[in-house]
PAKOLFI-345081 format. One line per 10 residues: number of its first residue (from 1); their letters; for each residue x, y, z of N, C-alpha, C, O. Coordinates in nm, 2 decimals. Example, Ala and Ser with C-alpha at 12.3 -4.5 7.8 and 13.67 -1.06 7.14 Angstrom:
% PAKOLFI-345081
1> as> 1.32 -0.57 0.78 1.23 -0.45 0.78 1.32 -0.33 0.78 1.42 -0.33 0.85  1.28 -0.22 0.71 1.37 -0.11 0.71 1.29 0.00 0.79 1.34 0.11 0.80
***
This chain:
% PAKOLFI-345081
1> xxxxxxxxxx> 0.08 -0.12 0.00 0.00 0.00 0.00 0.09 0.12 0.00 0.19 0.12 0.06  0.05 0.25 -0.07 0.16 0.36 -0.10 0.05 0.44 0.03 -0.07 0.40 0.05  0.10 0.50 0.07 0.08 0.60 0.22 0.13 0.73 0.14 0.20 0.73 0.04  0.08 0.84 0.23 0.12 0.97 0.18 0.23 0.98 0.30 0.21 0.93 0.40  0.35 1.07 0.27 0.41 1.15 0.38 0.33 1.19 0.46 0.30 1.13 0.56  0.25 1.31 0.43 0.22 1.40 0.49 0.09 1.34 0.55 0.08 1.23 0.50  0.00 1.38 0.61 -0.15 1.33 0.62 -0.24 1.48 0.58 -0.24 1.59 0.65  -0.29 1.47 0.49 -0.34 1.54 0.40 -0.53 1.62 0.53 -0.56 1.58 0.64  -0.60 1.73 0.46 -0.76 1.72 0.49 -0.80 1.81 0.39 -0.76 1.90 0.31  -0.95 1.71 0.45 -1.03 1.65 0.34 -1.18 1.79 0.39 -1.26 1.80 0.49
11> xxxxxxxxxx> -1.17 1.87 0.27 -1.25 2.02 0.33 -1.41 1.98 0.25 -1.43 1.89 0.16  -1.48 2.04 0.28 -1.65 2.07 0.20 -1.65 2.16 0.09 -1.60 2.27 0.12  -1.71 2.14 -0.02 -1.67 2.25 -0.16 -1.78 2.35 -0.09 -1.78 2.47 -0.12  -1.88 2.32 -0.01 -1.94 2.47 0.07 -2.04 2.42 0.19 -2.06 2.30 0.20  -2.08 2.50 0.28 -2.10 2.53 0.36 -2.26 2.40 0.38 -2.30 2.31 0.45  -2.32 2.49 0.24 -2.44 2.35 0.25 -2.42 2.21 0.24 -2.50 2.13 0.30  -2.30 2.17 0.17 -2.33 2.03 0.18 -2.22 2.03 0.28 -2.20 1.91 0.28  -2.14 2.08 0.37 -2.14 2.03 0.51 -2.26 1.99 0.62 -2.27 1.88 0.69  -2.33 2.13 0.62 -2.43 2.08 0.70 -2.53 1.99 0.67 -2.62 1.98 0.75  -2.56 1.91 0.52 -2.62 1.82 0.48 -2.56 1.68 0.52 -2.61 1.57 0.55
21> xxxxxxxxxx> -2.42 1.71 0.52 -2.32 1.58 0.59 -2.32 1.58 0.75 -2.32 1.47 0.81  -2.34 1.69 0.83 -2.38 1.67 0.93 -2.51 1.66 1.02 -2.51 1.64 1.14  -2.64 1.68 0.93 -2.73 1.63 0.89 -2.77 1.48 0.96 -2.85 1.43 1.04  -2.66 1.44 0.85 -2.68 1.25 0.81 -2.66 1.20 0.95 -2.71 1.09 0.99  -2.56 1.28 1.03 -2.49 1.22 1.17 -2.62 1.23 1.29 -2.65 1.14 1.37  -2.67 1.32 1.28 -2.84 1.33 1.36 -2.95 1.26 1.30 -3.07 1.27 1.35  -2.91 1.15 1.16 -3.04 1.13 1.14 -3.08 0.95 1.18 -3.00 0.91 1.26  -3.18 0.85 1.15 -3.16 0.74 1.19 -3.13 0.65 1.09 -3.13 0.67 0.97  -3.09 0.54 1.18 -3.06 0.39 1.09 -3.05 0.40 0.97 -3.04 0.27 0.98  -3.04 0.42 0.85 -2.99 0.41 0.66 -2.88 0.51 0.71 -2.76 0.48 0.71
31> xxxxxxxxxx> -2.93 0.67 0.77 -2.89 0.81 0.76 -2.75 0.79 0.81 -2.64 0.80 0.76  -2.79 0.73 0.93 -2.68 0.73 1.04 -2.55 0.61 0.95 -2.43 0.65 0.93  -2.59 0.49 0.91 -2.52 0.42 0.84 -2.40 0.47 0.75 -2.28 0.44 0.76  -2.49 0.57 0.66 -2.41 0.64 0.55 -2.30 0.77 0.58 -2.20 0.81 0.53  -2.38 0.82 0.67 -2.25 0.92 0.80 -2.15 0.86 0.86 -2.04 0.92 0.88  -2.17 0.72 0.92 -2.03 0.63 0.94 -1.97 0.59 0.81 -1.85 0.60 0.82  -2.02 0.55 0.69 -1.92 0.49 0.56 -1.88 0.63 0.55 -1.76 0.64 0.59  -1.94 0.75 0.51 -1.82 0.86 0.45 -1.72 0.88 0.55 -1.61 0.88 0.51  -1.75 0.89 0.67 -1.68 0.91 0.79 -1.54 0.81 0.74 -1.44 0.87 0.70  -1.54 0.69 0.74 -1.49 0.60 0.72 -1.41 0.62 0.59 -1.29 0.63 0.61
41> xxxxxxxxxx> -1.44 0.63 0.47 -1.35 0.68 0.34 -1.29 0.82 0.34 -1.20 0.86 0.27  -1.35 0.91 0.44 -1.26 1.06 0.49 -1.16 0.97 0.58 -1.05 0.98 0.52  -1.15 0.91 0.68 -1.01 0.90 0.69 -0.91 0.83 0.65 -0.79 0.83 0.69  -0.96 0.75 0.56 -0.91 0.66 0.47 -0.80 0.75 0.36 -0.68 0.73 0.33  -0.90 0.84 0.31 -0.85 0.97 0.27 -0.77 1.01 0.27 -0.70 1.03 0.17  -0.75 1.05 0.40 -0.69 1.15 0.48 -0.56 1.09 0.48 -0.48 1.15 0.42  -0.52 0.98 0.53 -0.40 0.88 0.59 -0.37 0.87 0.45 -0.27 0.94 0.43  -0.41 0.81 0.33 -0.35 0.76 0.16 -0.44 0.83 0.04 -0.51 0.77 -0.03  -0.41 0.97 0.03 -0.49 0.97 -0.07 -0.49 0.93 -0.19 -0.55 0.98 -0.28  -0.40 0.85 -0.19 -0.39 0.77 -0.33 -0.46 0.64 -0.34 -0.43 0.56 -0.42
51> xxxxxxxxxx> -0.59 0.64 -0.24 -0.66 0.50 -0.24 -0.77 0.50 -0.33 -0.81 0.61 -0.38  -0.82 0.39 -0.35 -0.94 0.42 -0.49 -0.90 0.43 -0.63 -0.79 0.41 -0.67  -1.01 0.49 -0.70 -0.94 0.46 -0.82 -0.89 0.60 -0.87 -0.97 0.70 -0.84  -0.81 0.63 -0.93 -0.79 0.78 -0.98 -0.79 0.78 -1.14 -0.78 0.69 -1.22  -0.81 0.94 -1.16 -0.89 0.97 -1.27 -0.80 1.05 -1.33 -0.70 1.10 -1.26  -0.82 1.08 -1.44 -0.75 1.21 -1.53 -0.75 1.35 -1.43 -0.83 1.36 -1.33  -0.67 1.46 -1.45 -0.71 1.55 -1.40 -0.77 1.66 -1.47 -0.84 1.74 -1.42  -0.73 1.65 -1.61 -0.80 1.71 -1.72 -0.88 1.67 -1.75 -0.91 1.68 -1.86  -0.98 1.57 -1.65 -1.10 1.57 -1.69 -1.22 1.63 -1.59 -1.34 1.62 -1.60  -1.14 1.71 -1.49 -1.23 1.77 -1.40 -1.24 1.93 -1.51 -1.16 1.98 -1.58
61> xxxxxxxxxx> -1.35 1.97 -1.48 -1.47 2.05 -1.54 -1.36 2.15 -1.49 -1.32 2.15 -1.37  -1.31 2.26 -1.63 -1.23 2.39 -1.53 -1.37 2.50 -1.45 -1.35 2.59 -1.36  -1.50 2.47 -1.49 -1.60 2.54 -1.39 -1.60 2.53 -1.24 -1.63 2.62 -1.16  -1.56 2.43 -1.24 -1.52 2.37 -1.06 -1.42 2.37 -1.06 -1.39 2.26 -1.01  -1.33 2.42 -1.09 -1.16 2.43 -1.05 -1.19 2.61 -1.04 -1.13 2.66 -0.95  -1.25 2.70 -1.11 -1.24 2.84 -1.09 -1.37 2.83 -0.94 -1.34 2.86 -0.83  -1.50 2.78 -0.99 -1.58 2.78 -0.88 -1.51 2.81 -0.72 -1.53 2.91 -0.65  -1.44 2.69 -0.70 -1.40 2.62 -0.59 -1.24 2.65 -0.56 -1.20 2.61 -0.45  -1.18 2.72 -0.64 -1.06 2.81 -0.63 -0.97 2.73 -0.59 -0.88 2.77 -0.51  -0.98 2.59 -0.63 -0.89 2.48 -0.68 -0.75 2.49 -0.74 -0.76 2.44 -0.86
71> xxxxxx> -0.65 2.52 -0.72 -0.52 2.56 -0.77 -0.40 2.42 -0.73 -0.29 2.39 -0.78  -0.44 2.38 -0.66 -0.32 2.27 -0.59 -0.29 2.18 -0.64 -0.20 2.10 -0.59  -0.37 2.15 -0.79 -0.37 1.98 -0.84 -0.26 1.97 -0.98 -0.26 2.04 -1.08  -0.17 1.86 -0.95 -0.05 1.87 -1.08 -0.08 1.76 -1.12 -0.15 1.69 -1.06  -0.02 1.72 -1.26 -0.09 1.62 -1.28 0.04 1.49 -1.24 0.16 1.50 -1.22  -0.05 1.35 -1.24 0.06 1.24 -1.19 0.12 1.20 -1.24 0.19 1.11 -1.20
***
């Protein structure tokens, strides 16, 4: 398994779908379920972000890279 040096975090692209993720953590049984799995792949995250599958980076939309004021990504 490749690990990152550093341990990286993992931010909300805005404010609503934070509190829509925090939300999930007050709600019941499916809700609550699905607030532990992301929970669970944020720190998975966090510790390797090189886990899962990765993608082009020229294929992310430059709308959400100016949106989201996205500047940090080089390519691999």
């Amino acid at each position: 398994m490749r690990t990152s040096e550093k341990r990286i975090e993992v931010h909300f692209a805005d404010k609503g779908l934070k509190e829509a993720f925090d939300s999930l953590a007050k709600g019941r049984g499916e809700e609550q379920e699905v607030y532990d799995m992301i929970v669970r792949a944020l720190d998975k995250l966090e510790t390797d972000p090189f886990i899962g599958e990765r993608f082009r980076i020229k294929l992310i939309p430059r709308e959400y890279l100016r949106k989201y004021g996205i500047d940090n990504l080089k390519s691999l």
